[in-house]
MARTI-709295 format. One line per 8 residues: number of its first residue (from 0); for each residue y, z, x negated of C-alpha. Coordinates in Angstrom, 3 decimals, decimal comma, padded with zeros to 6 digits, always signed. Each point is the difference from the previous one (the first is absolute). Example, Ala and Ser with C-alpha at 12.3 -4.5 7.8 and 13.67 -1.06 7.14 Angstrom:
0> -004,500 +007,800 -012,300 | +003,440 -000,660 -001,370 $
This chain:
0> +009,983 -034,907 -006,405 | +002,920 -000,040 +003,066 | -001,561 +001,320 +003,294 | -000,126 -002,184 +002,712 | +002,849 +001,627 +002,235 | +003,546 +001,344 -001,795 | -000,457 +003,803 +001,484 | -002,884 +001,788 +001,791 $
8> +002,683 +000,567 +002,736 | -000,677 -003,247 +000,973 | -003,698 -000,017 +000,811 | +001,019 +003,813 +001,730 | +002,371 -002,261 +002,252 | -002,501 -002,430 +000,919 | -002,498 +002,301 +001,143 | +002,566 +002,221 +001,835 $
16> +001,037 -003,040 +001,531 | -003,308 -000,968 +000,908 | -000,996 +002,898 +001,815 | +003,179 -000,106 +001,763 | -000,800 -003,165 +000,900 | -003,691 +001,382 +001,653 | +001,663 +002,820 +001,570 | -001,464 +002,713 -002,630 $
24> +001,520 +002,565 -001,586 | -001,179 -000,563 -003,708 | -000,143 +003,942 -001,189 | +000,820 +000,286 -003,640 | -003,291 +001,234 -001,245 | -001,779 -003,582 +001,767 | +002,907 -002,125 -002,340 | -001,128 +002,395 -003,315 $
32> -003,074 -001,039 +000,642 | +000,650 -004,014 +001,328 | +002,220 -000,011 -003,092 | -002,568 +001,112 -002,565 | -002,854 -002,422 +001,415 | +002,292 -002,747 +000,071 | +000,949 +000,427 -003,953 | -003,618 +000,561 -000,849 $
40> -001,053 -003,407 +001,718 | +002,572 -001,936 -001,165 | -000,724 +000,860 -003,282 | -003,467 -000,956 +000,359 | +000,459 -003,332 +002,001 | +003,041 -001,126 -002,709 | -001,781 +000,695 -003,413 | +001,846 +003,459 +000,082 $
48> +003,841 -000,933 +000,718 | +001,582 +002,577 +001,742 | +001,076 -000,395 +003,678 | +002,952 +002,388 -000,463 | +001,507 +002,171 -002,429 | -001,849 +003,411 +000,882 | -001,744 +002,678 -001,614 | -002,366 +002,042 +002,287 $
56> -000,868 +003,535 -000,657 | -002,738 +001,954 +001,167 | +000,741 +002,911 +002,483 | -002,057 +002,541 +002,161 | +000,577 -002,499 +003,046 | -000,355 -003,360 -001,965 | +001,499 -002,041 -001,906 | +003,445 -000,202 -000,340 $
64> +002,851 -002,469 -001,150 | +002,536 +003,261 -000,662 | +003,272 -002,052 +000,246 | -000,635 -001,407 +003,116 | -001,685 +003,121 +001,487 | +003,131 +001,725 -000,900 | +002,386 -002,389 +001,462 | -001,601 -000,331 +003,529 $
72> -000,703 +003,917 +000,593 | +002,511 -000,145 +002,216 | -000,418 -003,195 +001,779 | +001,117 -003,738 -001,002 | +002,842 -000,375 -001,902 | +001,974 -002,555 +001,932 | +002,869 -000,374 -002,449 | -002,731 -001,521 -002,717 $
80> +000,200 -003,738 -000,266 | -003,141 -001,709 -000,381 | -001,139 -003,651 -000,471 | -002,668 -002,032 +001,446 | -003,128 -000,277 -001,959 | -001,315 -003,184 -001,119 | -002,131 -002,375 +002,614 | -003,039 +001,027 -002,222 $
88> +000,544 +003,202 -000,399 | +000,949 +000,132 +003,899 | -003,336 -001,890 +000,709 | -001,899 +002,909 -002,323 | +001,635 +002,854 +001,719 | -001,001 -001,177 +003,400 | -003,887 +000,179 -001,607 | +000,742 +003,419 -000,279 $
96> +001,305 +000,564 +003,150 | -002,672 -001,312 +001,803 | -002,667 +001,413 -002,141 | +001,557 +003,860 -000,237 | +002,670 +000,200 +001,957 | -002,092 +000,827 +003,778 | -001,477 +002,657 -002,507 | +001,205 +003,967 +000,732 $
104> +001,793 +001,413 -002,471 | -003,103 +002,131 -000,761 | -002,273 -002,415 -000,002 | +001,946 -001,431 -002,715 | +000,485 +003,103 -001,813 | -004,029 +000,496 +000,143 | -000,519 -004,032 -000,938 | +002,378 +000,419 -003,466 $
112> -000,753 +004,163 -000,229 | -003,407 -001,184 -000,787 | +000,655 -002,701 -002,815 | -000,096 +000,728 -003,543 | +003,374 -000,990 -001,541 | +001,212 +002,861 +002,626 | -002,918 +002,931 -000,850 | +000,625 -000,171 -003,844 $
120> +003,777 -000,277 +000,431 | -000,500 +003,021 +002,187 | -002,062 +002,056 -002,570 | +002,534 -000,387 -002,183 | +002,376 +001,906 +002,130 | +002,363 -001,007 +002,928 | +002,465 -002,142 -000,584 | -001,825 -001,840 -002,507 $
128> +000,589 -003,906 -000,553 | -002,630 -002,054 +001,144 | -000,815 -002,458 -002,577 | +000,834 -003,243 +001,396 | -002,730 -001,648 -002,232 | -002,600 +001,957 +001,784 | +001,542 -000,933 +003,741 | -000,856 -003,476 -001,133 $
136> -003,044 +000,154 -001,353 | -001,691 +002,263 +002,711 | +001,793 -001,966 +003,118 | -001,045 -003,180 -001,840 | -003,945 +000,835 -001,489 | -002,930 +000,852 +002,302 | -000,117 +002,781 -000,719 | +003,069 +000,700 +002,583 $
144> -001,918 -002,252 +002,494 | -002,841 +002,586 -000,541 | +001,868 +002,880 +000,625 | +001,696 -000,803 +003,206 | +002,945 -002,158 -001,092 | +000,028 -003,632 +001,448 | -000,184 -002,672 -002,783 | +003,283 -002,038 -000,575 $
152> -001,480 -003,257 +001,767 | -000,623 +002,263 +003,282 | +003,741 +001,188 -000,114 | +001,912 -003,182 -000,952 | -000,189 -002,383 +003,331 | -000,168 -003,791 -000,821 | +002,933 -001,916 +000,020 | +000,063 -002,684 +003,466 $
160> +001,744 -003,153 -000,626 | -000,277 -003,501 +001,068 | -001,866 -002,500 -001,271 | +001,310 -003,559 +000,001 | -001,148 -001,195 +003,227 | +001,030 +003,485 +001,319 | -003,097 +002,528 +000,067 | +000,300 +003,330 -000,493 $
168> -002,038 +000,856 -003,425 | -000,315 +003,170 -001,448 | +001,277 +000,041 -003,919 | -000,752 +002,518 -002,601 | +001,787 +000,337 -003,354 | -002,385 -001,634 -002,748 | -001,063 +002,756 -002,918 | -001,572 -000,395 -002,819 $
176> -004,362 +001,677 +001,157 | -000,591 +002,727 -002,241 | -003,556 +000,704 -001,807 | -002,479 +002,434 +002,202 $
C-alpha cells in the first residue's frame, strides 16, 4: 500500500514550516516525537495506510525515524526540495498540530515513553524497529485511550464546509463501526 505523502521529508517540512509560522523553534526531539504520533494515527484513522514512508526505532530518548534524525542534526537542510502534501493530508497534520504541537518536547517524550509499541521495542534493545502494526493497533484500540493516549476521533478535527445555503457544518469521514 503507497503512503499518503512521496517522502517523510515532506510532513518534516510542514511542521517546520508550521512552527515557523507560530514563531517556535520546533527542537528536533518535539518533530521525533510529532512524527511518530502522526504515523501511528494515521494508520489507525486510514485502515492502516501509511502517512509517510518511515520506520521509527526505539531509542533511550524516544522514538526515532533514524534517517531523518540524521539529516537534521545539524539544522534544516535548505538545499532539500520538498512538495506540498495533499489537502487531506494537510487538513490531518494540522489535527496534530493543534492536538500535540503546544505540548513540550518532554511532555511528549513522557506521553509516547509510556506506550507499549515503544517499552517492548525498547526491551529489545535500542535502536530496535517499532513494529508499525503495533503503533496502529495501540493508537487505534482503547486500550491506548486507557493508557494516556487520546483516541483517533479526539485528534482528527472535523472537516468545516458549507452547506448549500451556506452554513458552516462540521463533516467527518464515514467508516465502517466496528464490533465492541
Amino acid at each position: 500500500m503507497a503512503s499518503a505523502v512521496d517522502s517523510t521529508l515532506d510532513v518534516v517540512f510542514w511542521f517546520l514550516d508550521r512552527a515557523l509560522d507560530e514563531n517556535e523553534y520546533l527542537q528536533p526531539q518535539k518533530l521525533q516525537r510529532l512524527l511518530y504520533l502522526s504515523q501511528s494515527y494515521y494508520g489507525a484513522l486510514n485502515r492502516g495506510a501509511k502517512l509517510m514512508p518511515a520506520v521509527f526505532v526505539a531509542d533511550e530518548m524516544g522514538p526515532v525515524e533514524p534517517t531523518i534524525f540524521r539529516m537534521l542534526a545539524n539544522g534544516k537542510p535548505y538545499n532539500v526540495e520538498s512538495r506540498p502534501v495533499p489537502e487531506g493530508v494537510g487538513h490531518f497534520l494540522d489535527s496534530m498540530w493543534r492536538k500535540f504541537g503546544a505540548h513540550s518536547t518532554e511532555h511528549l517524550s513522557r506521553l509516547v515513553g509510556g506506550h507499549p509499541p515503544y517499552i517492548a521495542a525498547l526491551k529489545k534493545g535500542p535502536r530496535t524497529e517499532i513494529g508499525y502494526a503495533t503503533m496502529i493497533k495501540f493508537y487505534g484500540s482503547r486500550e491506548g485511550a486507557e493508557k494516556g493516549a487520546p483516541a483517533p476521533a479526539e485528534v482528527l478535527r472535523p472537516r468545516v464546509m458549507r452547506s448549500q445555503d451556506g452554513r458552516p457544518v462540521s463533516v467527518t469521514r464515514w467508516s465502517i463501526p466496528t464490533k465492541k
